[in-house]
N, C-alpha and C positions, 0 to 999 in steps of 0.2 A: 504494500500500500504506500510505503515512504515513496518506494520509487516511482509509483505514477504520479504519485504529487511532487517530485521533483522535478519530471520529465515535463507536466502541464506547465509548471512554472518559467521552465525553460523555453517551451514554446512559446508561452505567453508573451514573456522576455523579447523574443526575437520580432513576433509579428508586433507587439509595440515597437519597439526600435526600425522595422521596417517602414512601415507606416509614420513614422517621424522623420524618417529622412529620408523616403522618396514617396512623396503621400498620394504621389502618379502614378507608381511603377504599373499599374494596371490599364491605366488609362485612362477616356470617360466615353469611350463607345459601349454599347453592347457586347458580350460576348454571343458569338453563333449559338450558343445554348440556350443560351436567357432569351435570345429572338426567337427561336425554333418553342420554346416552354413558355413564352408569351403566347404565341399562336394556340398551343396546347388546350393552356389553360383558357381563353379566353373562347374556344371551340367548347370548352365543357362545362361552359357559364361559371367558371369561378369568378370572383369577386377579390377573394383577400388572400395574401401568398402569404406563406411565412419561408423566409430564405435565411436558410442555416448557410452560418460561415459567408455571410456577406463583405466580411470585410471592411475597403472603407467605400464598396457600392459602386452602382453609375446610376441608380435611380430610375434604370429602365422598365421599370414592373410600374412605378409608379407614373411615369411618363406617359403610361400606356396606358393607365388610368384603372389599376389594380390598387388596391389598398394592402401595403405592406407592412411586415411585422420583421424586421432585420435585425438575427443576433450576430452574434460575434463575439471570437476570440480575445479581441482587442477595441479598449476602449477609445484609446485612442483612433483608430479604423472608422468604428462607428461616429464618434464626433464629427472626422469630415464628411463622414456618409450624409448628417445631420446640416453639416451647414451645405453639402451639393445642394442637398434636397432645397432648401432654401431658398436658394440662389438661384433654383431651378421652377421657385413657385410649387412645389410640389410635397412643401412639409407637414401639412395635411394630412395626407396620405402614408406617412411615413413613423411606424413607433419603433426605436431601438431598442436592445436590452445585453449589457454583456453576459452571456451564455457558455458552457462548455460544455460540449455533446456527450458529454461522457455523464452527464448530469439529466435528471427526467428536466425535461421541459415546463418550464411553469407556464402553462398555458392550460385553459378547462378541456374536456373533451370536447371533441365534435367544433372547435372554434376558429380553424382552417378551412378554406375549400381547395388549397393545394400547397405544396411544399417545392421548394427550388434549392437546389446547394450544387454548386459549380464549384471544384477541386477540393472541396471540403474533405472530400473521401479518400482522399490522395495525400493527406495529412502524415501525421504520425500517429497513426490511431492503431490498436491493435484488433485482430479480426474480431476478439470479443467485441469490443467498446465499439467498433461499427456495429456489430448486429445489435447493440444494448442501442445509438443511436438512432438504426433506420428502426427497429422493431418498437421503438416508444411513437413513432407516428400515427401511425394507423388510427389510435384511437382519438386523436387530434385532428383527424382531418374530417371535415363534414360532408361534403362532396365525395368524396369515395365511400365514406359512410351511407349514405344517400344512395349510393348509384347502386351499391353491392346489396342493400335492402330490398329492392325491385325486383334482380333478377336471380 
């Protein structure tokens, strides 16, 4: 247990410091995912995303006129996420919370209508602590909840 909390800390460490001194490095286009999962989602009437491991964002769910729920690793990340949004008119639409997936989501059930995470999973995460992260969703999402009730 020491050693996952020192390994979180570590990372934590890094993507704050990343995000301090190149609060660019990502860009502020869309990624091909997020444009292809915007289509998705907005195909299957979602309304509100929640996007694990956002970052420090491009605001493109919101742009798009999705109501977003953006955690993240780093606080620092989400701050600029926070003043893009802003700056974009689009902070409205936009609630952060710094998050570690390794952790249940505080979020009620069924309070999603879909989930986004672009390279989240690509982390340092161990194969447990992915399946403890993707397998806490399901019952957060209401849209899929919804859709698998029908048939």
């Amino acid at each position: 247990m020491a050693e996952d909390h020192e390994l979180a800390d570590v990372q934590r460490a890094h993507w704050q410091n990343t995000y301090t001194v190149d609060p660019a490095m990502y860009g502020d286009r869309p990624s091909a995912p997020a444009v292809h999962a915007a289509e998705v989602c907005r195909a299957a009437g979602a309304g509100d995303v929640l996007e694990l491991g956002a970052g420090h964002g491009r605001e493109y769910f919101a742009r798009e006129g999705f109501t977003v729920r953006a955690t993240g690793f780093s606080a620092t990340g989400l701050g600029q996420l926070r003043a893009a949004a802003r700056s974009q008119g689009v902070a409205e639409r936009v609630t952060t919370a710094v998050h570690d997936v390794r952790e249940p989501l505080p979020l009620p059930d069924a309070s999603v209508d879909a989930v986004f995470a672009h390279m989240l999973l690509c982390m340092a995460l161990s194969t447990k602590e992915i399946h403890f992260a993707v397998g806490d969703l399901p019952r957060r999402l209401w849209r899929v909840t919804q859709t698998l009730r029908r048939h």
